[in-house]
C-alpha positions as CSV (number, residue, x, y, z in Angstrom):
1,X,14.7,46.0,61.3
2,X,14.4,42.6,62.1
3,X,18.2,40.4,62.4
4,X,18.8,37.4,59.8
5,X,18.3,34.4,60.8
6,X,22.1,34.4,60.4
7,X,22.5,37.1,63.2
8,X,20.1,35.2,65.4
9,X,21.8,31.9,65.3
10,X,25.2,33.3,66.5
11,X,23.4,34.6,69.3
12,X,21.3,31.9,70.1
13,X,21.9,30.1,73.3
14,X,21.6,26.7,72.3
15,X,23.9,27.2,69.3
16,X,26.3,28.8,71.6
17,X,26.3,25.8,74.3
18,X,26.9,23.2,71.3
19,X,30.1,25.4,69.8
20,X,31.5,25.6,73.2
21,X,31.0,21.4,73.6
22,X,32.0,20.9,70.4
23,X,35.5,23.1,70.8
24,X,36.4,21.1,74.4
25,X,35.4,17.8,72.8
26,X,37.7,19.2,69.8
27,X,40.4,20.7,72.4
28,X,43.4,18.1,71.2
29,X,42.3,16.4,67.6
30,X,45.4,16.9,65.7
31,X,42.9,17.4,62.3
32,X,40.9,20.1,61.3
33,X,38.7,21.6,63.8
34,X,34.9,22.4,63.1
35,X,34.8,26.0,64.3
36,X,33.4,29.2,63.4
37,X,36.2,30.3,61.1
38,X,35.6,26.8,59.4
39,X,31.5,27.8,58.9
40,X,32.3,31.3,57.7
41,X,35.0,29.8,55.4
42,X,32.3,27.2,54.1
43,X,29.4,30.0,53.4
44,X,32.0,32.3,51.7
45,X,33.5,30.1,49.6
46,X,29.7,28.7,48.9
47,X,28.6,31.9,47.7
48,X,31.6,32.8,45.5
49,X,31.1,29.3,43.6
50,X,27.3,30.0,43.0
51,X,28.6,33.4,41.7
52,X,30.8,31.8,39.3
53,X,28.5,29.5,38.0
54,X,25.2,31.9,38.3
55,X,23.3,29.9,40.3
56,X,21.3,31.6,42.7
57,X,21.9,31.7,46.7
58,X,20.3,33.5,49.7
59,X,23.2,34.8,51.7
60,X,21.2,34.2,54.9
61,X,20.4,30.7,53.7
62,X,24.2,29.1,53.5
63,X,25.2,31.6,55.8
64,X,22.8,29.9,58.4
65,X,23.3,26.6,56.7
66,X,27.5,27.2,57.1
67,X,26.7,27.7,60.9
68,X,25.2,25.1,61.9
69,X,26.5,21.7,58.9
70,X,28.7,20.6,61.9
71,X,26.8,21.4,64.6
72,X,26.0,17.5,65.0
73,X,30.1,16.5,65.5
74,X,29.1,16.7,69.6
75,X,26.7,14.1,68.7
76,X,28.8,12.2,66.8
77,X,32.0,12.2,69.1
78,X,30.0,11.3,72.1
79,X,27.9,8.7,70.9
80,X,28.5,7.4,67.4
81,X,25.5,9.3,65.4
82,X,26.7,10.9,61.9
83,X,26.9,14.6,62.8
84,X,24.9,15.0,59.2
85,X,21.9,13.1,61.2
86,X,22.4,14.6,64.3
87,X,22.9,18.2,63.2
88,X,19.7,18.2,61.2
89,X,17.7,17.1,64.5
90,X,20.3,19.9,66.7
91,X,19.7,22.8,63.7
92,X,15.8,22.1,63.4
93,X,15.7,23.2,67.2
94,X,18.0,26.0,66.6
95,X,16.1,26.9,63.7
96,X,13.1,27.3,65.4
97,X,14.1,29.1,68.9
98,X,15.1,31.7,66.1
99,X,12.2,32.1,64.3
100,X,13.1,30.8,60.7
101,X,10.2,30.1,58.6
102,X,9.4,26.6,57.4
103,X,10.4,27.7,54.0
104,X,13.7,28.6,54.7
105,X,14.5,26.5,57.4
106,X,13.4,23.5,54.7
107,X,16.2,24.6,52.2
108,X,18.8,25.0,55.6
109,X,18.0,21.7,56.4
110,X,18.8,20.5,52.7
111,X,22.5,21.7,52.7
112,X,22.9,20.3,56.3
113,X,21.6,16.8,55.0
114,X,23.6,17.0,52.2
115,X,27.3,18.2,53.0
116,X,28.8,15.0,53.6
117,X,27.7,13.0,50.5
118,X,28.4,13.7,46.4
119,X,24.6,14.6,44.5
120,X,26.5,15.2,40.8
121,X,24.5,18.0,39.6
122,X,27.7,20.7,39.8
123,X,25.3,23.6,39.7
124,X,23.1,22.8,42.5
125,X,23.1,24.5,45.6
126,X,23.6,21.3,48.0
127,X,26.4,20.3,45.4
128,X,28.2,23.4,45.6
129,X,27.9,23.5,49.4
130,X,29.4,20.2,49.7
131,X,32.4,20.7,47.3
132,X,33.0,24.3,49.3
133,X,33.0,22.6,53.0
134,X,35.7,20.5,51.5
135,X,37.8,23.6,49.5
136,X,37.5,25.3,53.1
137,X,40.0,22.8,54.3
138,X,43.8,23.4,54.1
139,X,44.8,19.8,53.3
140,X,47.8,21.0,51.3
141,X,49.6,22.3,53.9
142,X,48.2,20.2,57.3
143,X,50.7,18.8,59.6
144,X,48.1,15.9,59.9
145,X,47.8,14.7,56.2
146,X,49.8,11.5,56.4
147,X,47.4,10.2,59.7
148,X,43.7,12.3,57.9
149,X,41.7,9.7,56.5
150,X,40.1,12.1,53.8
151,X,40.1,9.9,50.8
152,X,42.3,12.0,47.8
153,X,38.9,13.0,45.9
154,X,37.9,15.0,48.8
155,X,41.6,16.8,50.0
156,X,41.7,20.3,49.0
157,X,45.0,20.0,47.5
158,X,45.7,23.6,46.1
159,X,45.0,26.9,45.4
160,X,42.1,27.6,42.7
161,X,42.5,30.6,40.9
């Protein structure tokens, strides 16, 4: 049977390398960090909004697409590039040292271009993806909110039930 592309990324020695750079460049930031628990938190949370609102979502897809969103920060931190930029160019590479298909890796790509930025249509994927990387965030209860310079729209201020 052959491994999701999922399975393959975490595995993948490129994608490996960057989560290691990105965690010592991370080492003493006082805000949230962009780790692994933060990419699984983003694809869960993803996949139980799309349930909600029946709209339809490989699991492999935001899975993948969770994994590697913030895989430009290393970029970003060392030389000023948006890490939505960057991590399109970083995950295209990844992408394709796994073997993902053009198909796929096109719609990866999408919600990797699109976390960082509002599109308004609530029940599209790259909507739902963006509003879940910012539920995945703790803001009610980080020692860092009074220096985070999240605007209030995007704090995840509380529990939804």
């Amino acid at each position: 049977m052959k491994l999701k592309i999922t399975n393959r990324i975490i595995v993948c020695g490129k994608y490996l390398n960057e989560l290691k750079l990105l965690a010592e460049l991370e080492h003493d930031r006082i805000f949230c960090r962009h780790n692994i628990e933060h990419f699984l938190n983003v694809a869960r949370i993803t996949l139980i909004m799309c349930s909600q609102k029946r709209v339809y979502a490989d699991p492999d897809v935001v899975y993948s697409a969770a994994l590697l969103h913030d895989i430009g920060r290393t970029d970003e931190y060392i030389s000023g590039v948006p890490h939505d930029e960057a991590g399109i160019r970083k995950a295209e590479v990844i992408l394709s040292e796994v073997g993902c298909d053009e198909e796929m890796k096109e719609k990866i790509l999408s919600l990797i271009g699109s976390h960082r930025n509002k599109i308004g249509d609530d029940c599209s994927l790259e909507e739902i993806f963006y509003r879940a990387d910012k539920k995945s965030r703790l803001c009610f209860c980080c020692p860092a909110q009074e220096d985070c310079n999240w605007s209030d729209e995007k704090r995840n201020m509380k529990i939804e039930v």
